[in-house]
C-alpha positions as CSV (number, residue, x, y, z in Angstrom):
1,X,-13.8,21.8,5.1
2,X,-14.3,20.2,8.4
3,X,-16.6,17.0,7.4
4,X,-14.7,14.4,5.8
5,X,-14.6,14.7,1.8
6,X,-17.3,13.1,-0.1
7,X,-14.8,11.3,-3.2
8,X,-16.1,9.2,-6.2
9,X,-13.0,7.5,-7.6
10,X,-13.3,5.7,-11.5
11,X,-11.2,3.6,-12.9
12,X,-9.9,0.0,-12.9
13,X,-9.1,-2.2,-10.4
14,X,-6.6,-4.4,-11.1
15,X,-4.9,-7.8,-11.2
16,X,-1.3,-7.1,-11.1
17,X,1.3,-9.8,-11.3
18,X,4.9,-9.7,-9.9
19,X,6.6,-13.1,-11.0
20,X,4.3,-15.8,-9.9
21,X,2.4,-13.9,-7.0
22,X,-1.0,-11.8,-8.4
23,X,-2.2,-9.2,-6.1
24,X,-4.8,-6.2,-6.4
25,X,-3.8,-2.9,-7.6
26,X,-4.7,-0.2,-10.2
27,X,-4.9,3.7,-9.7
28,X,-8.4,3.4,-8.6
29,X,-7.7,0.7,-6.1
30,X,-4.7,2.8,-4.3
31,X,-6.5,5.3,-4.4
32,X,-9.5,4.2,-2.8
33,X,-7.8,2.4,0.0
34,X,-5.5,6.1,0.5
35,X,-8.8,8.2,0.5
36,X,-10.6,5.8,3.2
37,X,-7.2,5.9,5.5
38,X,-7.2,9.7,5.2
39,X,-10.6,10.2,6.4
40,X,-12.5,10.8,3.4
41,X,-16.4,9.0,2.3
42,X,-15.1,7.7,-0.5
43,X,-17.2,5.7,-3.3
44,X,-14.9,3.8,-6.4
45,X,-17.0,2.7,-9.5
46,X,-15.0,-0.2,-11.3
47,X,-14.7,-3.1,-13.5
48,X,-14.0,-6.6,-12.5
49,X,-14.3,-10.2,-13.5
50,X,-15.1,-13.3,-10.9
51,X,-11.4,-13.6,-10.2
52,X,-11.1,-10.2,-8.5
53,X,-10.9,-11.5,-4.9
54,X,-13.6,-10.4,-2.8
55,X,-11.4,-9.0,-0.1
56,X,-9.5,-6.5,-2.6
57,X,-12.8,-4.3,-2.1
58,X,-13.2,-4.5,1.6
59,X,-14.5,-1.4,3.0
60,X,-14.7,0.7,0.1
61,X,-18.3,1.1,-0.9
62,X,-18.2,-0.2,-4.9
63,X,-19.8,-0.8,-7.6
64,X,-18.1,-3.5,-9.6
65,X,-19.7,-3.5,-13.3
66,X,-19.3,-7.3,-14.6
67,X,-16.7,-8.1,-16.8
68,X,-15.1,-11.1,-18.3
69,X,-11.9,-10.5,-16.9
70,X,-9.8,-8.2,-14.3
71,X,-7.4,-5.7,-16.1
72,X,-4.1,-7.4,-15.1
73,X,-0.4,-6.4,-15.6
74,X,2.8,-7.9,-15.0
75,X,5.0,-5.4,-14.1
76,X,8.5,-5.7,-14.1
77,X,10.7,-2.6,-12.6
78,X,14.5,-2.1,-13.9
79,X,18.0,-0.3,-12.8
80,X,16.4,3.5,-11.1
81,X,13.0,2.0,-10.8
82,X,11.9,2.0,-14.6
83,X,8.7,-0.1,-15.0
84,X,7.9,-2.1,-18.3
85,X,4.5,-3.5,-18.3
86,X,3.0,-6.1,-20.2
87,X,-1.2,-6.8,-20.3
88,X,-2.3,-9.8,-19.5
89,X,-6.3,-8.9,-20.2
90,X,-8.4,-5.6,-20.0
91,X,-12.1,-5.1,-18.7
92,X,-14.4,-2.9,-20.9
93,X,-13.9,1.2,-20.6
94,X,-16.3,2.5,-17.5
95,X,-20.0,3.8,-18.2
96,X,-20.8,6.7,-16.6
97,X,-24.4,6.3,-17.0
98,X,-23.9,3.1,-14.8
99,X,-23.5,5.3,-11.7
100,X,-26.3,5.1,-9.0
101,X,-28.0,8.3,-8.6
102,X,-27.3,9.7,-5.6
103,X,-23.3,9.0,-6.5
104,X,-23.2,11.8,-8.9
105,X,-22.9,14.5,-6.5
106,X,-19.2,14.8,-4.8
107,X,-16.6,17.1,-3.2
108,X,-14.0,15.3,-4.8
109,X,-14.1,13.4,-8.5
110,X,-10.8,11.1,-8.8
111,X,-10.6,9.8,-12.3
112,X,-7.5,7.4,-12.1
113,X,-7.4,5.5,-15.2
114,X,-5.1,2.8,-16.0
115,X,-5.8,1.6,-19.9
116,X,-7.8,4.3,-21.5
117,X,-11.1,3.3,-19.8
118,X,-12.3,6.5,-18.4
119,X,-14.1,9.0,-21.3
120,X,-13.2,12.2,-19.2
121,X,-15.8,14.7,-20.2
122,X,-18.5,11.9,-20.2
123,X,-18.0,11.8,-16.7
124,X,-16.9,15.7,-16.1
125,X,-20.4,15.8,-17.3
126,X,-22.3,13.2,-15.6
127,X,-20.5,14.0,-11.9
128,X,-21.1,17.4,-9.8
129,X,-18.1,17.8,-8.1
130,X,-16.1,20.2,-6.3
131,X,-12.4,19.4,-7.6
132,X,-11.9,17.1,-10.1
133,X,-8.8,15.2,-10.1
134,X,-7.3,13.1,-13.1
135,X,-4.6,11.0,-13.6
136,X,-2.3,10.8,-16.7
137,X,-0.8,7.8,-16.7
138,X,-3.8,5.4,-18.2
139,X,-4.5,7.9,-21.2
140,X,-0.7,7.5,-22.6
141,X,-0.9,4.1,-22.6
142,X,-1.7,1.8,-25.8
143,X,-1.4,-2.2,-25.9
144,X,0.8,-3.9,-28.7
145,X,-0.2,-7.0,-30.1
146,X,2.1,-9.3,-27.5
147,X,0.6,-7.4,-24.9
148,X,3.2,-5.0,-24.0
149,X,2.6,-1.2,-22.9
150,X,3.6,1.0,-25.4
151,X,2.9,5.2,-25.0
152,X,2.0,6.5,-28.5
153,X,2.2,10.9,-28.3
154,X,-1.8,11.9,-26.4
155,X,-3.0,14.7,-27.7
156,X,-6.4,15.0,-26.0
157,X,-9.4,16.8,-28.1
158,X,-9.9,20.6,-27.4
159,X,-11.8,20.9,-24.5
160,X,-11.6,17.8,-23.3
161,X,-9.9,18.6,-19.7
162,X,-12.4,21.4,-19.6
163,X,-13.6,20.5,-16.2
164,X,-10.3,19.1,-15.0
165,X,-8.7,21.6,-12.1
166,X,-5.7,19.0,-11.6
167,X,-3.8,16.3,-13.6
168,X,-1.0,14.1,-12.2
169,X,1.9,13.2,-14.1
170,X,4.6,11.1,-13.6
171,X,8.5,11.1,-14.9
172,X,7.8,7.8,-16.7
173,X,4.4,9.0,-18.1
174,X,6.7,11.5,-20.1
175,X,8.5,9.3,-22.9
176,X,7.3,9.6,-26.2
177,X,4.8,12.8,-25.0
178,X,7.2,15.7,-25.9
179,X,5.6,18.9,-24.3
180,X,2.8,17.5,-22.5
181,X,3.3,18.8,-19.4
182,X,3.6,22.2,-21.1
183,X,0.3,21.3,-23.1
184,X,-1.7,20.1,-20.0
185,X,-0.4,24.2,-17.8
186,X,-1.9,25.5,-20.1
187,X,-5.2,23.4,-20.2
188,X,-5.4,22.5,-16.8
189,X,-5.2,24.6,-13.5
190,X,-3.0,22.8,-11.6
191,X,-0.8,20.0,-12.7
192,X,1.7,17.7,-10.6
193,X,4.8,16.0,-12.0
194,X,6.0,13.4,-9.9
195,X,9.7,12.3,-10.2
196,X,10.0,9.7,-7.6
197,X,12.9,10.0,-4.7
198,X,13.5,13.9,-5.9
199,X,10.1,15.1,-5.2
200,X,7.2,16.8,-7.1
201,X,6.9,19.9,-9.1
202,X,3.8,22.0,-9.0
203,X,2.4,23.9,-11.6
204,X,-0.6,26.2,-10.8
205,X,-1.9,28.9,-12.9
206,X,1.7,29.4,-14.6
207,X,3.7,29.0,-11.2
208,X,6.0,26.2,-10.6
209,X,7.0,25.1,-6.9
210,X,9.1,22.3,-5.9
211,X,8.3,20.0,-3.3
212,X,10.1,17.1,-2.0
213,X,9.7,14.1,-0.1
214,X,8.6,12.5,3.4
215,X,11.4,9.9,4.0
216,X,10.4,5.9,3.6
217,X,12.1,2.9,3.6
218,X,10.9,1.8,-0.1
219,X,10.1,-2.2,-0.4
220,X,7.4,-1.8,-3.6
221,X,7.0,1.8,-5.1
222,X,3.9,0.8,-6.8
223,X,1.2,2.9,-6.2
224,X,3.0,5.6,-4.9
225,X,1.9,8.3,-7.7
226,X,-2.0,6.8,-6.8
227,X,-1.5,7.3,-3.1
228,X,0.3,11.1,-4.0
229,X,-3.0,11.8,-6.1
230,X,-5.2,10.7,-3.5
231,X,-3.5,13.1,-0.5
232,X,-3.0,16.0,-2.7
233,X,-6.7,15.9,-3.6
234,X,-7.8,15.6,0.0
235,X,-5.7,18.8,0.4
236,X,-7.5,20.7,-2.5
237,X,-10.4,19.6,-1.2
238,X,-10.0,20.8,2.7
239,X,-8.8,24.3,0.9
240,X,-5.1,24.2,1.2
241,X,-2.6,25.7,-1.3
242,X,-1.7,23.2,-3.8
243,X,2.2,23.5,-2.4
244,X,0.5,22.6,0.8
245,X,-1.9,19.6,-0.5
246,X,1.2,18.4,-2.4
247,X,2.9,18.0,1.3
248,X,0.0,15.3,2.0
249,X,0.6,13.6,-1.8
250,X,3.9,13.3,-0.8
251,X,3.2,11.8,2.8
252,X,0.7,9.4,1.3
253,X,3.0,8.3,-1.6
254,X,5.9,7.3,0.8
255,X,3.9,5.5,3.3
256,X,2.6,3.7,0.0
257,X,6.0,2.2,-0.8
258,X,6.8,0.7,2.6
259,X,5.1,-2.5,2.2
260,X,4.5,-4.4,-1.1
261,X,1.1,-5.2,-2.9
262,X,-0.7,-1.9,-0.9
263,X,0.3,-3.9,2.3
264,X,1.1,-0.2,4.4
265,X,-2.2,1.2,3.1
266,X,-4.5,0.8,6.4
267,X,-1.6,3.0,8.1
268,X,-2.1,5.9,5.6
269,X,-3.9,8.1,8.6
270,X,-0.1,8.7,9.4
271,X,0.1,11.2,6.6
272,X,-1.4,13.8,8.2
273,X,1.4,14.4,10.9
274,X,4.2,13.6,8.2
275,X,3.3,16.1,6.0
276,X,4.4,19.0,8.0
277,X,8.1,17.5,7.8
278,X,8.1,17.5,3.6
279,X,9.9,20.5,2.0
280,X,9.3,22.9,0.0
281,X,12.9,23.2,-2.1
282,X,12.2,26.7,-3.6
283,X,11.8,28.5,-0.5
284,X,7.8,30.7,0.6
């Protein structure tokens, strides 16, 4: 593909709170900002209340459906970079039918949920795309009554990730899921597990790859599975091999964790070069 990818990205945008300081994340919202520093058109359909600030939105074209509050989290990350989360309020689950007309037609559908508020084949359905990307991690998720994250076992309905060609998971997206990743191979064409400092493995049409990392100096590792997403997607979408489009997600992801809050974002056109210095670990 030589024009830049045309990408709709769903999901939340989020409030998320480190100690006393709140800034803007979600999967949506890393995304987003990774897509537009890669090159890409991209397009993010959210949810938001009036304390979003305005600026967490700047230059992304959006469509910010009304709520009465931002999804917020406190996160808290432990010894190895274990994150506990605790939710602090949730905007309504996303509308399809709420998308403009001339936004359902893409090369790139990113559905990056964060608290179970994307309905995947409602908007498989409603969305012509290319490649349709999906991450994991806001489908395992379930809120207690004191607000913490718990991940009850996903099983999604037969056909659900019908029109799905990739899935993202992550190492912590794993507890309490037994054979999911097993369960998604076999529903999914592709799927990436991310584990962090040792890399990603890469499962497409029954073959697994190994892939590992572009070196960062790590200040905040959040958003560093959204920023992998993004780039790998862009990959799949320009026609490389997904071993090849894993080298961006990997590039993307580790210039994500160099600054905190999505601070290193705007330099995320630097993946492009940095990619072609990430190994593959199990050889051509």
């Amino acid at each position: 593909m030589s024009a830049a990818p045309r990408v709709l990205a769903c999901g939340h945008v989020t409030l998320d709170r480190a100690g006393e300081v709140q800034v803007p994340g979600g999967s949506a919202w890393y995304a987003g900002h990774t897509w537009r520093g890669l090159g890409a058109r991209v397009r993010v359909l959210t949810a938001a209340g009036p304390e979003l600030p305005a600026a967490a939105l700047a230059g992304l074209e959006a469509v910010v459906l009304p709520a009465p509050r931002t999804t917020a989290f406190e996160n808290r990350y432990g010894p190895g970079g274990v994150r506990a989360q605790r939710v602090e309020a949730a905007a309504p689950p996303l509308d399809p039918g709420a998308l403009p007309g001339g936004w359902r037609d893409a090369d790139v559908l990113h559905l990056a949920p964060v608290l179970g508020e994307i309905d995947v084949p409602a908007f498989t359905a409603a969305v012509r795309a290319r490649v349709v990307g999906l991450g994991v991690q806001g489908l395992v998720r379930a809120v207690l009554p004191g607000g913490e994250v718990a991940q009850p076992r996903w099983e999604p309905a037969p056909g659900a990730l019908a029109g799905v060609d990739a899935v993202f998971v992550g190492e912590d997206d794993l507890r309490g899921q037994g054979d999911l990743v097993a369960r998604l191979a076999r529903a999914v064409p592709i799927v990436v597990l991310t584990r962090g400092a040792r890399g990603c493995e890469v499962i497409a049409r029954g073959r697994a790859r190994r892939v590992g990392v572009s070196p960062a100096r790590e200040v905040d590792p959040t958003g560093a599975g959204d920023a992998f997403a993004a780039g790998f997607l862009f990959g799949l979408a320009r026609g490389d091999a997904p071993v090849d489009a894993a080298r961006l997600g990997a590039a993307a992801g580790a210039i994500a964790v160099e600054a905190r809050g999505g601070g290193a974002l705007h330099r995320m056109g630097e993946a492009h070069a940095r990619a072609a210095a990430v190994p593959v670990l199990d050889g051509a």
